[in-house]
N, C-alpha and C positions, 0 to 999 in steps of 0.2 A: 850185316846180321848182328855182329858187335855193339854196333851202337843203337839198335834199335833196341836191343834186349837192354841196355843200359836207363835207355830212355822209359822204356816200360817200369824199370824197379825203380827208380826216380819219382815215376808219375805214381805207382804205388804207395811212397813214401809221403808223399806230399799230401795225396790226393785228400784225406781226410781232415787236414789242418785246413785246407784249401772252403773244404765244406761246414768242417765248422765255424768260421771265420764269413764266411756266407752266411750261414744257418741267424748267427750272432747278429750280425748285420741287419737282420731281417725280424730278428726280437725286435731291434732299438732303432729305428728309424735316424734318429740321431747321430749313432756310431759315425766318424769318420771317416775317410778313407786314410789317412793315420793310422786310426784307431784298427781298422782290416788289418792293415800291413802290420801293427806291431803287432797283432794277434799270431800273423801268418809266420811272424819271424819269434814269435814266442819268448816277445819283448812285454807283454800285457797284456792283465784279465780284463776279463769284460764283467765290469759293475753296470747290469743293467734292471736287477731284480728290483721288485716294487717292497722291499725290504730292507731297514737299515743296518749295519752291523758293524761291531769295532774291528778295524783293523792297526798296523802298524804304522799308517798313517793318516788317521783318524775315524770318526764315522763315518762311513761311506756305504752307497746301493753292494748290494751282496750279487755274489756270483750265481750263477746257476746251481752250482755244484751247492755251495751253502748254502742256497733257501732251500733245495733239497733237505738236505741235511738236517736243516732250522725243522722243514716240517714233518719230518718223520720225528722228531723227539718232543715234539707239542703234541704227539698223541699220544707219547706217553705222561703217567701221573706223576706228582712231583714226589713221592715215596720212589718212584722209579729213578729220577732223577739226581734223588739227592741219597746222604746220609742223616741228614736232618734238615729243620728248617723251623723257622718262626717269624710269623707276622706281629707284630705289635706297635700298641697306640704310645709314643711320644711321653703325650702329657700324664697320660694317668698310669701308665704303664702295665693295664691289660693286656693279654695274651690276645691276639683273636684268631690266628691260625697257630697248630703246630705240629711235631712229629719227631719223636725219639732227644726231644730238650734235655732231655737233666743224663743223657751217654756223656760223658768225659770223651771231648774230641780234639783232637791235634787243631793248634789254633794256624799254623805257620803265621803268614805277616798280617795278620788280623791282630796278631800279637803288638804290633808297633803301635795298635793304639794306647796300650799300656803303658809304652816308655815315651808315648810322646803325651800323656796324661803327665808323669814321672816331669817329664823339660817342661812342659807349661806349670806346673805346680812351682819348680823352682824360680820360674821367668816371674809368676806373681809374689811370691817371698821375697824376690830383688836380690836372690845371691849369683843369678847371670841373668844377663840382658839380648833381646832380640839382635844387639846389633854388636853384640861380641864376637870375635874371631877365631875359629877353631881352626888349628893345623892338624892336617890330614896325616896319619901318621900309617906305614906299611902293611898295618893289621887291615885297616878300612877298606885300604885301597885293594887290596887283594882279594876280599871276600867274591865269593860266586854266589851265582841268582843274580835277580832284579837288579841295576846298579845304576847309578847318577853319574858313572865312567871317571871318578874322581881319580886322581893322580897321586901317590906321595908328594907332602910338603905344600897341595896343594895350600890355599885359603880360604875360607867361607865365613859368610856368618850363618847365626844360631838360625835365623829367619832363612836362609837358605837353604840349609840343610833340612829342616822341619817340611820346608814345601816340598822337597826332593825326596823325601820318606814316606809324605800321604799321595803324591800325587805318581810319582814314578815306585813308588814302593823301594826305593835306595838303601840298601844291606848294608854299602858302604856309609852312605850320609848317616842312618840311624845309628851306627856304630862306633861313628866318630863322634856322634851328638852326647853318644853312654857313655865314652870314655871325658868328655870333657868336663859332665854334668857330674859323675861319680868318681873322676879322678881315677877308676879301675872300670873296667867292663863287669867283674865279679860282684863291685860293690852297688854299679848301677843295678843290677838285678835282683841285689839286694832289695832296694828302692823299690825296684818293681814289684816283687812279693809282701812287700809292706803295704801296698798302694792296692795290690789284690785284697789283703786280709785287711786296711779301709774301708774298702767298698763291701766287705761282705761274702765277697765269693772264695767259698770255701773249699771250691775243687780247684783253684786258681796252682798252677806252677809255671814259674816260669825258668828258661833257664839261658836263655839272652837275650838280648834288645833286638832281634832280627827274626828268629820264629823260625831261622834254618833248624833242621836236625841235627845234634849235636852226635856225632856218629861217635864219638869217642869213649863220650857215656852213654851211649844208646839211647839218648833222652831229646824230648822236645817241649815247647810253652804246650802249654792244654788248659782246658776249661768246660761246662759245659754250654750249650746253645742259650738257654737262660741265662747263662753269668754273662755270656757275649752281650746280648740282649741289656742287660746291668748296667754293665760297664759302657757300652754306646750312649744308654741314655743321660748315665752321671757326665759323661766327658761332651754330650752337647752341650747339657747344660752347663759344666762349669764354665766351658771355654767356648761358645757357639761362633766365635770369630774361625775356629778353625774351617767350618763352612764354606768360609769363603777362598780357604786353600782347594779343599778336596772338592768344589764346582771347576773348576779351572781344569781346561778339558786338555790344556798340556803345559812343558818344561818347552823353552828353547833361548838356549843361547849363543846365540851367532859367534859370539867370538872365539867358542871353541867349539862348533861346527856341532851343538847339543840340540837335537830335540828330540823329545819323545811323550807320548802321549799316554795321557790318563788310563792307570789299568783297569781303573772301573767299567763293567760293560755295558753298564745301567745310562751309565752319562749319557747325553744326547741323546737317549736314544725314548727312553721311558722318561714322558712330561714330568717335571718335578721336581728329579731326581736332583741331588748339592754333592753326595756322597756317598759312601764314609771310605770303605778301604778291604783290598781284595787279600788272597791268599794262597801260596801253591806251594806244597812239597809232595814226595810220595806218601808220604804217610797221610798226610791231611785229604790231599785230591783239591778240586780246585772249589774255592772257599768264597763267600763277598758275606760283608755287611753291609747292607744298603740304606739311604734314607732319603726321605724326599718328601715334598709340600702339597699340597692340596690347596689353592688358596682359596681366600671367603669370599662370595659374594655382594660384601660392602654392604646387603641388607637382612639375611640370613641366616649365615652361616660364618664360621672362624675359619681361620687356618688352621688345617690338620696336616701333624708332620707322622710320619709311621716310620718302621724299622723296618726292612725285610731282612733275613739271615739264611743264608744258604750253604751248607756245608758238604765235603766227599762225594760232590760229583766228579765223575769219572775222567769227563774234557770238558775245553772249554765253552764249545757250544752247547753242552747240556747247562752249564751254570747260564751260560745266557740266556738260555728257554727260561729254565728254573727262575731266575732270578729274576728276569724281565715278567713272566706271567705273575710272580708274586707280588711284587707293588703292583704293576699299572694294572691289576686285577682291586690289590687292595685301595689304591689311590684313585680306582673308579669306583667303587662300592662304599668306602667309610667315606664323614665327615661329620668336622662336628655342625652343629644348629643351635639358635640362640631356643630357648624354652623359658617360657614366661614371658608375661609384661607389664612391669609397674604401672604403668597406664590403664590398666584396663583389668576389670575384677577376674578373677581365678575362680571366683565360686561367690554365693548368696546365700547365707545362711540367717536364721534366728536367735537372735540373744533374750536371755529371760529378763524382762523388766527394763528393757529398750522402747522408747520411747517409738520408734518406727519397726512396723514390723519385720522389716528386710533390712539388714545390712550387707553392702557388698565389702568383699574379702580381695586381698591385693598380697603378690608376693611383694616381699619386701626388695628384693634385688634379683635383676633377672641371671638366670646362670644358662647355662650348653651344658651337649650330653653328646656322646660319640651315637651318632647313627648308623642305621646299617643297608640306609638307603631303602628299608622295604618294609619292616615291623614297625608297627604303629604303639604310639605311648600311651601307655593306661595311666591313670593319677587316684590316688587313697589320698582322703584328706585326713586328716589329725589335730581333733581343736584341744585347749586344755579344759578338764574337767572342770564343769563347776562355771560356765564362762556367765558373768552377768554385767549388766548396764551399773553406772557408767562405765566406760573403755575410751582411755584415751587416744587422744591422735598416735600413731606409729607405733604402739603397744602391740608385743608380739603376743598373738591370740593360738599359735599352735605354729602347722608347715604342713606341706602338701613331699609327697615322694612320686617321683615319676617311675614307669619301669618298662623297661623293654625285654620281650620273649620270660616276661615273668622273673626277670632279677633287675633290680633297685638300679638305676643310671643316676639319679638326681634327686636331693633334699634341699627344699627352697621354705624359708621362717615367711608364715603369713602376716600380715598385719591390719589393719583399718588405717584409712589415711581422713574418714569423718572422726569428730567425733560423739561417740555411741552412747549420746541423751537417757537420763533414765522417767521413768513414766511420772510426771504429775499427779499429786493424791488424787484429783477426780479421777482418773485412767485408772490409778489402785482399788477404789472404792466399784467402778464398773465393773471392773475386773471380778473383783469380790463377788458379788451378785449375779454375773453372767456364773461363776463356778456354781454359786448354791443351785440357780433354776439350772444346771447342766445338771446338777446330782439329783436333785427331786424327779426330772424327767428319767433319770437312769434306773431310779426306786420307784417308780409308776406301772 
């Protein structure tokens, strides 16, 4: 009787890992029978959802439990989602989504792109080099958060520790990069509030190279969603090599048994995506600045790069709803488009004392304009007053403005590429005498 009853809470025990391990099985035609057993012995998940997702060892299909999860917070709005947020265009640096921008928000490690603005600034002045060597000293190595697992006394160079700070987000790496760069960690941040009130942004504080919370002074880096927005776009542009750090979907180095993967959740995951660099404290909540490409169609269209920024969601799979719906929403929707064609007239208008009666009208160089995928372009033309025969070849004769939803995208200089003959006396004298019989007839 002993051992039946034993057998029986056993068979209790089991009985439902037994069927979810079935159940599993029967999602994924594929699953193994490894893959059963390590279920059964609750050695591994089963990634079998038709959804991708970061984990701790890279992108990979999501669990049951996560796409759950995933789709119950895609029905919520991204006001729900977030603390703030903004979409914007790269090149010209229009706004085109946003929501609570100009709040003064806790930046956490969104922050490091400031102090690695601060190392590339210096790496191009030439006072340190990409392939100089910083000793890891016990401040570094000890910091908590995010970390590149450095050691006192380690070695690194400047190029090491830069990719360990955008791509692992490294408290320690970035920390050792401010003390080597400013000789004091205080005076790096100095650096860094300089480098803020450069660029402009005037809510800008920072108060270290790593965007922890500074519990001591009760203080943290802050900014608002706009100046993030700023600051992303000055540091593509000055430095756009760093792209090719913050695409690189991980760290690993064998020899000291290192890897770890990109904290961005965007990577892989949302078409595009190259970058830029996430963010997590309590205060903040979980934080990304994202950026990514749209590329041209070789006959049409340009490359359009956008920002997404995402601020004080609550976990991490809300920033990945949030984040992930806001580019590959906006990197499905914008792009730019070529508008105009030197080749081919823009318009046909009349000149007074032009030998022909029509001249066509040519922009002078063709330009792009951010689309929005659905709103069609109006054009106002604009000659200069007063316009008469002769006109020479490529003489700017006015400009045409394009506009989409009723505000100005683009102003393109017209010109004539004939040129604009004026009438021979007998044309003048016709001329002359078709006006008087028009006015006789008009006083008849």
């Amino acid at each position: 009787m002993k051992k039946i009853f034993i057998f029986l809470m056993a068979f209790a025990i089991f009985f439902p890992t037994i069927v979810n391990a079935e159940q599993a099985a029967i999602q994924n035609p594929n699953t193994s029978l490894q893959d059963t057993i390590d279920v059964f012995e609750g050695n591994k998940e089963i990634r079998n959802q038709n959804i991708f997702v970061p984990t701790k060892d890279g992108v990979q299909r999501a669990t049951y439990e996560e796409a759950l999860k995933i789709e119950e917070y895609k029905q919520k709005n991204l006001t729900e989602l977030t603390k703030s947020y903004l979409l914007g265009d790269y090149k010209s640096g229009q706004i085109l989504q946003s929501y609570n921008i100009d709040e003064v928000r806790p930046m956490a490690s969104t922050s490091k792109l400031v102090s690695v603005f601060v190392v590339m600034d210096e790496i191009k002045r030439g006072t340190i080099s990409k392939t100089d060597t910083v000793l890891i000293d016990n401040e570094a190595a000890s910091l908590p958060g995010s970390s590149y697992k450095l050691q006192e006394n380690d070695i690194k160079t400047v190029s090491e520790l830069l990719e360990a700070s955008l791509i692992v987000s490294g408290n320690d790496a970035i920390t050792a990069l401010a003390k080597y760069v400013g000789g004091s960690k205080e005076e790096f941040v100095n650096m860094m509030n300089e480098k803020c009130r450069e660029l402009g942004l005037k809510n800008a504080h920072m108060v270290n190279p790593t965007g922890l919370t500074d519990y001591a002074i009760e203080d943290y880096n802050k900014m608002t969603t706009r100046e993030m927005f700023i600051l992303s776009r000055e540091l593509i542009s000055s430095y756009p090599e760093l792209l090719e750090i913050t695409s690189k979907p991980k760290i690993e180095n064998p020899e000291r048994n290192f890897i770890e993967y990109n904290t961005n959740p965007t990577l892989g995951i949302t078409e595009g995506i190259d970058g830029l660099k996430t963010g997590y404290t309590n205060a903040s909540g979980r934080c990304l600045i994202a950026t990514g490409v749209k590329k041209a169609d070789g006959e049409k269209t340009l490359d359009t790069r956008l920002i997404g920024i995402v601020t004080g969601c609550p976990n991490d799979w809300m920033r990945y709803v949030a984040a992930n719906r806001l580019m590959s929403e906006g990197l499905e929707k914008y792009q730019y488009i070529l508008v105009g064609n030197e080749n081919e007239p823009e318009d046909v208008i009349s000149i007074e004392d032009a030998a022909d009666e029509k001249t066509n009208v040519y922009v002078k160089n063709q330009g792009s304009a951010l689309w929005d995928g659905e709103s069609e372009f109006e054009r106002k033309f604009f000659y200069k007053p007063g316009l008469k025969a002769p006109i020479d070849v490529g003489e700017n004769i006015g400009y045409v403005k394009y506009y989409m939803k009723g505000e100005e995208v683009l102003k393109l200089d017209l010109i004539v590429k004939d040129r604009v003959s004026q009438k021979g006396i007998l044309s003048k004298i016709k001329n002359v005498y078709e006006d008087i019989f028009i006015k006789i007839d008009e006083a008849a």
